[in-house]
N, C-alpha and C positions, 0 to 999 in steps of 0.2 A: 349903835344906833342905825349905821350903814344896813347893817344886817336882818333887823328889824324892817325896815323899809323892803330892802327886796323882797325877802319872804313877805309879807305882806302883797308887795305887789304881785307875787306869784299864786298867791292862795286866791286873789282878785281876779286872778287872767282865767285863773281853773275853774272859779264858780262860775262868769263866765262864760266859758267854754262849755261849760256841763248844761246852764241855761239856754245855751242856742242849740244841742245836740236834741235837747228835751223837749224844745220844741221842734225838732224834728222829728221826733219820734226813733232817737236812735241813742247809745249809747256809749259811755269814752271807754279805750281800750283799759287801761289804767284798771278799770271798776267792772269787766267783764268776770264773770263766773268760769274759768280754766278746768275743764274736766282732768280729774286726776291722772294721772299716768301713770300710775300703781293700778289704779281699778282696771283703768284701757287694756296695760297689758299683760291683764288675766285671760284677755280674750282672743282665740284666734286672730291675728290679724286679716285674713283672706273674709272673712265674717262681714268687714264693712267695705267690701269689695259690691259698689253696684253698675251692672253694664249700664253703657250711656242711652243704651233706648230704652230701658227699664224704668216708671215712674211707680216712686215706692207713694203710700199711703200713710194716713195716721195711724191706721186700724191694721198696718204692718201685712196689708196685702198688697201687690205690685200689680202694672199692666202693661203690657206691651202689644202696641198695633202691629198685625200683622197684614201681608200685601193683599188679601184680600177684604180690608177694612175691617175685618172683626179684632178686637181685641183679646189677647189670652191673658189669663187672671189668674194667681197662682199666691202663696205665701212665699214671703220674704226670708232671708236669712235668719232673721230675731224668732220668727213666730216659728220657725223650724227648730231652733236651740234654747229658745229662751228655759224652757222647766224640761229641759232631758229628749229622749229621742221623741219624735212627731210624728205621725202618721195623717191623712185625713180619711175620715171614715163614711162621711155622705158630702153630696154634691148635690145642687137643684134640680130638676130632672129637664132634659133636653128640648125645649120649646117655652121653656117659663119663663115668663116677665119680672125682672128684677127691678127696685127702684133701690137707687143708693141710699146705703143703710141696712138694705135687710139680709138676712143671713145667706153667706153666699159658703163656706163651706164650716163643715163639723169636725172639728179633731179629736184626739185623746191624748189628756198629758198622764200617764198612769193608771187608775179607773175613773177619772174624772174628764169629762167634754166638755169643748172651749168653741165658743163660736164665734169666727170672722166673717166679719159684715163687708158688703161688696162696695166697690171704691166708686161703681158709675151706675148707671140706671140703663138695662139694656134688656135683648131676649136673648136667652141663653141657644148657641146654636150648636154648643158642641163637648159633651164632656168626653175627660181622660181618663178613662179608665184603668187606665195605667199604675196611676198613683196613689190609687184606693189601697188602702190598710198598708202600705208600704212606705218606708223611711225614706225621704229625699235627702240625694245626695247633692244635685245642681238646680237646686230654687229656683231659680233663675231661666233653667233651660226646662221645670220640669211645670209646666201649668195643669190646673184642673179643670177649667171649664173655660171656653172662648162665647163674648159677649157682643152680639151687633147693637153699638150702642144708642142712646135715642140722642144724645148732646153730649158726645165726648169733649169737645173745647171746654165746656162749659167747666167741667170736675178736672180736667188736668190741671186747671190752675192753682188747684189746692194741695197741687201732687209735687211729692221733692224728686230729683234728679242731680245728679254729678257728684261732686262734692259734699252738696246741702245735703243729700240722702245718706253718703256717707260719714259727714258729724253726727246726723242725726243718731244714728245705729249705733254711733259711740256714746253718747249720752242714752239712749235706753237701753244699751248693756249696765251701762253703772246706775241705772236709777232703779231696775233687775236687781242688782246685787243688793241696793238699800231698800229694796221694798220686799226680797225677801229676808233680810237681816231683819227688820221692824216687823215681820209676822214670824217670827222664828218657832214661837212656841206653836202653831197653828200648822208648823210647814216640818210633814216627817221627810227627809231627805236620807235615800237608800244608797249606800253607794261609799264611794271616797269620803269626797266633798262635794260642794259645788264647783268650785275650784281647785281641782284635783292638779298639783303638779304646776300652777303658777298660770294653767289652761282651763279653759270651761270645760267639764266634765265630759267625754262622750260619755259614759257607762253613767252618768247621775240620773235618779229617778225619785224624780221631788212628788208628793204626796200631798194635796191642799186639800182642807177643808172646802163645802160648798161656798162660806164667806168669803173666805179668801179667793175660789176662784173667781165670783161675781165682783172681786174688787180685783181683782187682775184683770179679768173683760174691761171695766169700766175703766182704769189706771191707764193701761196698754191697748187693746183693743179698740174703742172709741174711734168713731169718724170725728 
């Protein structure tokens, strides 16, 4: 009967507990969703490595202010690795007005182009030519186009940094692995694996359909 009681009183304190977090708008560790650590470490760890002045994006572009206020804008580690080696193949052209959202660079995953959308609303004062048709090795270090912006404050607040950029990159590596697992029959994949060797493939050359890739833009891509 003793026994009875306490559990009771404990399953009391939890609901509780759970009802004052809810109205906070947060929730118990207890009942958090744990990304797998079988999936995680398939993937390079250096992958969810992001410098502290880099602010990554939803749409898996990053920005970094540089000292003479313009911002350089570049792809992320995910949108480098996510479907095999990456290239960008066009850029805006030097003086054009961007608003956040619109297409700020063009890739190729295979014969198929992918297009990320720009993280801020700016005029474009500077591209790289550099990293046209060529494989980045340092994302990070390697941008395509620097943006004088019109309201930076304004977009960095919806931008991750530190830590938060680096969970993040660890949940859409695994959400990556289940969304090309659930398009399996649509997704020719050349190579190994995707997983070649307990590691993300360098040598995989995944193949999408044009649905699949407008559901990969929209899934991953998306501001």
């Amino acid at each position: 009967m003793v026994a009875i009681f306490v559990l009771s009183i404990f399953i009391l304190m939890l609901l509780i507990d759970l009802l004052v977090l809810k109205v906070q708008g947060k929730s118990h560790p207890a009942f958090e969703t744990i990304p797998s650590e079988i999936d995680v470490s398939l993937v390079p760890q250096n992958l969810f490595a992001v410098p502290s002045d880099v602010l990554l994006s939803n749409g898996h572009t990053w920005i970094k202010r540089s000292k003479d206020g313009l911002f350089n804008v570049g792809i992320d580690a995910f949108g480098n690795r996510a479907l095999g080696d990456f290239s960008i193949t066009e850029c805006p052209e030097n003086g054009k007005e961007l608003t956040r959202g619109d297409v700020i660079f063009e890739g190729t995953y295979g014969n198929k182009k992918v297009k990320f959308l720009s993280p801020l609303s700016g005029i474009v004062r500077s591209i790289n030519s550099t990293v046209i048709g060529k494989k980045q090795i340092n994302p990070y270090s390697e941008w395509g186009v620097q943006i004088l912006p019109k309201d930076a404050q304004q977009h960095q607040e919806g931008l991750l940094t530190g830590n938060n950029a680096s969970n993040w990159l660890k949940k859409e590596f695994i959400k990556l692995k289940n969304f090309l697992e659930s398009n399996s029959q649509e997704t020719a994949i050349v190579g190994a694996t995707m997983y070649d060797g307990g590691s993300l493939s360098n040598d995989v050359h995944v193949v999408l359909s044009d649905k699949i890739v407008a559901d990969f833009e929209k899934e991953f891509l998306s501001l």
